[in-house]
N, C-alpha and C positions, 0 to 999 in steps of 0.2 A: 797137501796143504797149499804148497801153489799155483795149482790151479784153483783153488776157494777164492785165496787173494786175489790172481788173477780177474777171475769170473764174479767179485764184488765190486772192483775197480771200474772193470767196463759197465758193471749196472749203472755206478754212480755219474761217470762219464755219460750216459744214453738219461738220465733221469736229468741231467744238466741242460743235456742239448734239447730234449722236449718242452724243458721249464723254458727258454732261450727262444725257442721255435712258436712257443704258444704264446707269449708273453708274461708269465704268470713267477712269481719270488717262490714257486713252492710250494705255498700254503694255497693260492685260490686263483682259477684261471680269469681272464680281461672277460667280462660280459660282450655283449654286442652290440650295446648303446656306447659304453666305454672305445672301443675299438673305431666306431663311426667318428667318435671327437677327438680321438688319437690321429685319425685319416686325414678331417678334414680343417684342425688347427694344426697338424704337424708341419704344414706347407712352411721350409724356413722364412719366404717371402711375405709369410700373412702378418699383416699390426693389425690389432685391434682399433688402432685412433688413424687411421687411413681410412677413406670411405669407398663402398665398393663401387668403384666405378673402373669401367674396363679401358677408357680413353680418360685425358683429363678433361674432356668436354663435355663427358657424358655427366648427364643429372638423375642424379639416385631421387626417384620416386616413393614419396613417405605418403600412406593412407591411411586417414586416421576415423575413427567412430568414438562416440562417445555416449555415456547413460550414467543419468541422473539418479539415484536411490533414496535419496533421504535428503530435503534443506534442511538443513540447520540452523539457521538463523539470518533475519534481513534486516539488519540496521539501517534503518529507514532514514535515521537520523546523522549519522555517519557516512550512510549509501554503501554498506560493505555486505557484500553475501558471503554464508560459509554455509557450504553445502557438500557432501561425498557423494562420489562418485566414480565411474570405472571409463579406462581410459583404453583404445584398443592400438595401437602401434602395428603397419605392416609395411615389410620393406624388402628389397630381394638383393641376395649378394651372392652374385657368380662362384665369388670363390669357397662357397660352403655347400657345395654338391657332392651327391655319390649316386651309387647303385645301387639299389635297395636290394638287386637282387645277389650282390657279390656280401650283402649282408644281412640273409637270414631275410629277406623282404621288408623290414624294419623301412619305413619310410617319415618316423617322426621322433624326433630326439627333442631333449630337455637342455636349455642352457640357460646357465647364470646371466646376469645380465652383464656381468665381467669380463668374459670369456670370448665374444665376438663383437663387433664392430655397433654400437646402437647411436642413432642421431640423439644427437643432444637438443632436446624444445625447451623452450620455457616458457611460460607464462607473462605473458608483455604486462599485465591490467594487475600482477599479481600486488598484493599487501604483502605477507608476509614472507620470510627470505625462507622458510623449509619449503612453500609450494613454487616458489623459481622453478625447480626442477622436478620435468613433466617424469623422465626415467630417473632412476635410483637403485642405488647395489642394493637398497633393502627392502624393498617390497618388489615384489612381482616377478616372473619369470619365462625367459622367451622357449616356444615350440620351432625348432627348426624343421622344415622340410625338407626330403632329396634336392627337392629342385633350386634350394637355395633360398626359398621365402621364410624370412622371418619373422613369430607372430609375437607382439607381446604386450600382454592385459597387465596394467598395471590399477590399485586403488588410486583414487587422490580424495585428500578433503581440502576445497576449494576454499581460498577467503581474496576474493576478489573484488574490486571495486566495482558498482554497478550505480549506476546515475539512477535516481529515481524522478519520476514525472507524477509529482501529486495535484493534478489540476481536477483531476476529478475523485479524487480520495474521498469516503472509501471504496468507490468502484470501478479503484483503477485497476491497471494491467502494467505490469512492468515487462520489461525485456534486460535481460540483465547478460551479458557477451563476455566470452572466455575467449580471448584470445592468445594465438600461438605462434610462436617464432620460431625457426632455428636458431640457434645458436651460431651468433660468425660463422656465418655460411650466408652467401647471395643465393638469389635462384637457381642461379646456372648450375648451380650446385647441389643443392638440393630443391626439392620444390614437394610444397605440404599440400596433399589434397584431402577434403573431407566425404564422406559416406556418411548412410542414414545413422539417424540413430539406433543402438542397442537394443534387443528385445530387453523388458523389464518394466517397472514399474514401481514411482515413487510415492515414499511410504508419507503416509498422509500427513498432513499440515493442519495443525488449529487455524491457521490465519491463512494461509495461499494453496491454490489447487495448480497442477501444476497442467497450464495447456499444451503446449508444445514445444519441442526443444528442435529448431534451426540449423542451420549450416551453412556457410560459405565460406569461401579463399578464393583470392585472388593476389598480385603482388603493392607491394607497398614499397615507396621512393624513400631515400634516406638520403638525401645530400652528403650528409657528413659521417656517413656509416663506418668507415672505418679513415686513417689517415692517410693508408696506402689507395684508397678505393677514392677515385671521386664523386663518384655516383653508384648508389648502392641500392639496385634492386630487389629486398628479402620477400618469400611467400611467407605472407600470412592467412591463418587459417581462427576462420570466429564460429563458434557454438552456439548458437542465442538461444538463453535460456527464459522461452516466457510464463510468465505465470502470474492469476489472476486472484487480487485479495479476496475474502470471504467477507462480506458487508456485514454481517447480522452483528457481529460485536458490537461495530461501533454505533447502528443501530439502536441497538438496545439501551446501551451506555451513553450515548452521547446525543445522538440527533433528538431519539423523543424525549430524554429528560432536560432540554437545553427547549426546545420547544413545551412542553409543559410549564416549565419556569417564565418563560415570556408568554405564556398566556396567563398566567397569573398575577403577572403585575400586571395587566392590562384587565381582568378581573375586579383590583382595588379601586376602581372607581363604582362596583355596585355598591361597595361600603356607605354609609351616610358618613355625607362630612364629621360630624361628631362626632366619631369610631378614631378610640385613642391607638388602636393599632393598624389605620390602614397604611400610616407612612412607615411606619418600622417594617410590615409584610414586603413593601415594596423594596427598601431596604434589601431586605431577606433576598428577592429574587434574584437582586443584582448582583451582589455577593455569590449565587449560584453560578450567575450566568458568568464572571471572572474566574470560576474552577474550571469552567468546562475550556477557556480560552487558554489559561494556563497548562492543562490537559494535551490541548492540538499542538502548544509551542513544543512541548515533550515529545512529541513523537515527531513531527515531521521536522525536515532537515530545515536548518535556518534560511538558506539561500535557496533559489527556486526562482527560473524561471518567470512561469505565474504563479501567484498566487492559489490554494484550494481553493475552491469554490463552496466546502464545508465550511473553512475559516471567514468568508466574507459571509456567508449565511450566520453564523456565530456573532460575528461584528454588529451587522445591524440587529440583531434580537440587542444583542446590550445594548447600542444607540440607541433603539427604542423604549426599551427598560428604563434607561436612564432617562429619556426625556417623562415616560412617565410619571419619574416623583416630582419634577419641578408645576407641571401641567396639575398635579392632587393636590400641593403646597395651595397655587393659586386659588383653584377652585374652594377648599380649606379657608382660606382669607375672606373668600368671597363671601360666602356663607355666615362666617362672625367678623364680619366688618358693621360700621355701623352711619358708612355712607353708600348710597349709591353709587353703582359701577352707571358707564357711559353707558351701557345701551338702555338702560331706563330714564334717560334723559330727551330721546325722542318717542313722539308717539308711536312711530312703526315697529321699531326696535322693543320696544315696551311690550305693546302686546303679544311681537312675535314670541317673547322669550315669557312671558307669564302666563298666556292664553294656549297658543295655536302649539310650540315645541313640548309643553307640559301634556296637551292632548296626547299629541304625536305617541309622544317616550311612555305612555303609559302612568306619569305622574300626575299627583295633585296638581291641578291650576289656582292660580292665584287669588281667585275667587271665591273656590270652594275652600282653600285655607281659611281667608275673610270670613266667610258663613260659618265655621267650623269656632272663629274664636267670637263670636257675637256674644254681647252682654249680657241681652235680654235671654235667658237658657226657657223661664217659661211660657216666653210667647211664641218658641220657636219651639217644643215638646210640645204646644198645644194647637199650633198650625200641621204638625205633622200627623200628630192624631187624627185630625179632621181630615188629611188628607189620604190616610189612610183605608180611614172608615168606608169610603164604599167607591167605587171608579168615577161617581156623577160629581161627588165630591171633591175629587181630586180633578176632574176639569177644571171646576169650579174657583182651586185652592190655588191653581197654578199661578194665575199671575199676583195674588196678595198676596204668594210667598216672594216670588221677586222682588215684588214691592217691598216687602218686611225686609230685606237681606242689604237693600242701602242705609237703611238707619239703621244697622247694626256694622256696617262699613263707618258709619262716623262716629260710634260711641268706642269705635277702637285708637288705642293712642297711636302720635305717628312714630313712636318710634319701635311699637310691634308690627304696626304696618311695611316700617321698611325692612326688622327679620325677615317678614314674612318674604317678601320680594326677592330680598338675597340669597335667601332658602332656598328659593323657584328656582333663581337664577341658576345656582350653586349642580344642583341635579339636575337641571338641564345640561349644565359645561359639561357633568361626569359624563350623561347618556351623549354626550353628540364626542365626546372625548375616545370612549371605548367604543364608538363606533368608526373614527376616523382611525385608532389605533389597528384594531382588528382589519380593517378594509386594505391599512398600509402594510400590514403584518401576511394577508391572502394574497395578496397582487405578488411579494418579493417571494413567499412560498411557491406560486405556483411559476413564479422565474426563473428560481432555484433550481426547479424540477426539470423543465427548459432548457436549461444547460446544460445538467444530466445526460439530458438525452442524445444531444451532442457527441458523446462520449462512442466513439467509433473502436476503442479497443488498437489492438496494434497494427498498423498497417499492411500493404503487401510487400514493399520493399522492407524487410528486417534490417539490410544492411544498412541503412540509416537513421530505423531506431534504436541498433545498437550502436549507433556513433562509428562508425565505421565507413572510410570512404575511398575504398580502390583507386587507382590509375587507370 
């Protein structure tokens, strides 16, 4: 019996020291991912909030990449973009090496983002205080290599301020920049550089396609960066993100029914003056053309720059809108007034506007109105007959009809006579009206277009259409 106790004692004794020798409580031995972070944080020397550098002169080199998935939204009006996105962090730290082959060949381990040493970036351009910080314990997770390179892919959903440039809206281009700092850290300390962009691809926009996404760093002067520092040299690193609206919307919505409306009020001059709705119609269009102005102030930012070139195109359609119901009012007047306007007070003036403009526009001349209201109805039904009757007769007929058509000029009173004039007048003003309208209305359209074409898109230097100006 004792050698049993004996020979149980020493089992438990030898099951002690292999628990002790393996690393294991017992129940389950250290893997060999486990044992790699046992090895390479057990160092008593290692902090996490020290940065790896082997001198304190030496600059930890941070490499970053970045990709775009999805915008979520461009307040245009605000100038704030919120977009997601994937963030790629790479950095190397002497003191997190092994030998793959003293364990199992294993060359890539998992750690928290807790656990070893990560630069702290933030976002310089950021809105809101949860995207300050580019690393966080709660998304994402770093791949350690043997060799001490640290990788870590973190999400972000961006809400960044982005300057918008609506001088040619809607077929602009914005460039909207992410920029990145360390955290209380100079260069010499650290130093952020960028790489291309991520393989991927952002998931589609009703309103903006997305052209290409940017990169550069270089450093940036802070005079009064910290109070111990006098001059404070930080790397910064900017992402430009550019991307080009989709026109058709506004298009459809805004340009052709804001132009269909200002051709319509410039339409109510085909009305006859006597048409009890042509000034209410015009009315109507003006009223139109103030939604679609109220429309632009909603969306684009109040300050700007220049001015769109949609909104000044907008502008003059109403100026001229507007002028056209005062110009129908007159013309209106002209028509049931029941004196002579001044240009039937000189002879030239006279027959230019009764005779020769009447020709022109396709209307009645003032003569043929004259012959049209003549007294005599059956001396003028019976000169017509005759002149009908056969071609010999109508040679014949022509100058007694002229003849007949002045004493039918005097048996009219004068003051049908002067309707009659004011009439002529009246549809003359309309026709030479909606021709001066439309003439002024084509010239500013194809200026409009003109301008457009101006529209060069985003430059080659990025770094200064994202606002951005190195040392």
């Amino acid at each position: 019996m004792m050698f049993v106790s004996q020979y149980r004692a020493a089992l438990i004794v030898a099951v002690v020291l292999y628990a002790v020798a393996t690393g294991t409580d017992g129940r389950y031995a250290k893997n060999t991912e486990t044992r790699i972070k046992d090895y390479v944080l057990g160092h008593p020397n290692y902090s996490v909030t020290a940065r790896p550098a082997l001198n304190d002169d030496d600059t930890v080199d941070v490499r970053m990449a970045f990709s775009i998935y999805a915008m979520l939204d461009l307040n245009e009006r605000d100038q704030v973009l919120t977009a997601a996105s994937w963030m790629k962090l790479e950095w190397r730290d002497y003191r997190l090496q092994w030998d793959a082959a003293e364990f199992g060949g294993i060359e890539f381990v998992n750690m928290h983002v807790d656990e070893i040493w990560t630069p702290k970036i933030f976002l310089s351009n950021a809105l809101d205080h949860g995207g300050l910080n580019v690393v966080s314990s709660e998304r994402g997770s770093i791949i350690l290599q043997s060799d001490g390179i640290a990788s870590l892919g973190t999400p972000l959903v961006l809400e960044t301020q982005c300057p918008i440039f609506i001088r040619y809206f809607p077929f602009d281009m914005q460039a909207c920049p992410i920029q990145l700092v360390p955290e209380n850290f100079i260069e010499e300390r650290i130093r952020l550089s960028t790489n291309d962009m991520l393989d991927g691809s952002m998931i589609g926009s009703r309103e903006w396609s997305l052209v290409n996404v940017t990169n550069t760093y270089s450093t940036v002067t802070y005079t009064d960066y910290s109070p111990l520092i006098p001059v404070g040299n930080t790397s910064l690193a900017v992402f430009c993100l550019v991307i080009q609206r989709i026109p058709s919307h506004y298009i459809r919505t805004l340009w052709i029914p804001s132009t269909v409306l200002c051709l319509m009020t410039f339409v109510t001059f085909l009305a006859p003056p006597d048409s009890g709705e042509r000034i209410s119609l015009g009315v109507s269009m003006v009223l139109g053309l103030t939604v679609f102005q109220l429309l632009i102030a909603d969306i684009l930012p109040a300050a700007s720059l220049e001015p769109p070139i949609l909104s000044t195109y907008l502008s003059v359609n109403f100026i001229m809108a507007c002028l056209a119901i005062p110009v129908s009012l007159i013309n209106v007047n002209i028509a049931f007034g029941d004196s002579r306007v001044f240009v039937l007070r000189y002879p030239p003036t006279r027959r230019l506007f009764l005779e020769h403009l009447p020709r022109m526009s396709g209307i009645p001349t003032y003569s043929q109105r004259i012959g049209c209201l003549g007294k005599d109805k059956d001396k003028v039904e019976q000169v017509l007959k005759d002149v009908e009757h056969t071609e010999e007769n109508m040679r014949k007929n022509v100058i007694p009809v002229t003849k007949q058509l002045k004493p039918m000029e005097d048996c009219i009173s004068k003051v049908e006579k002067t309707k009659t004039e004011l009439r002529t007048v009246a549809l003359v003003m309309d026709r030479l009206a909606i021709v001066l309208f439309l003439t002024a209305f084509l010239v500013f359209l194809f200026y409009t277009i003109l301008m457009f074409t101006k529209n060069r898109g985003v430059p080659s230097d990025v770094s200064e259409f994202c606002g951005f100006n190195p040392v």
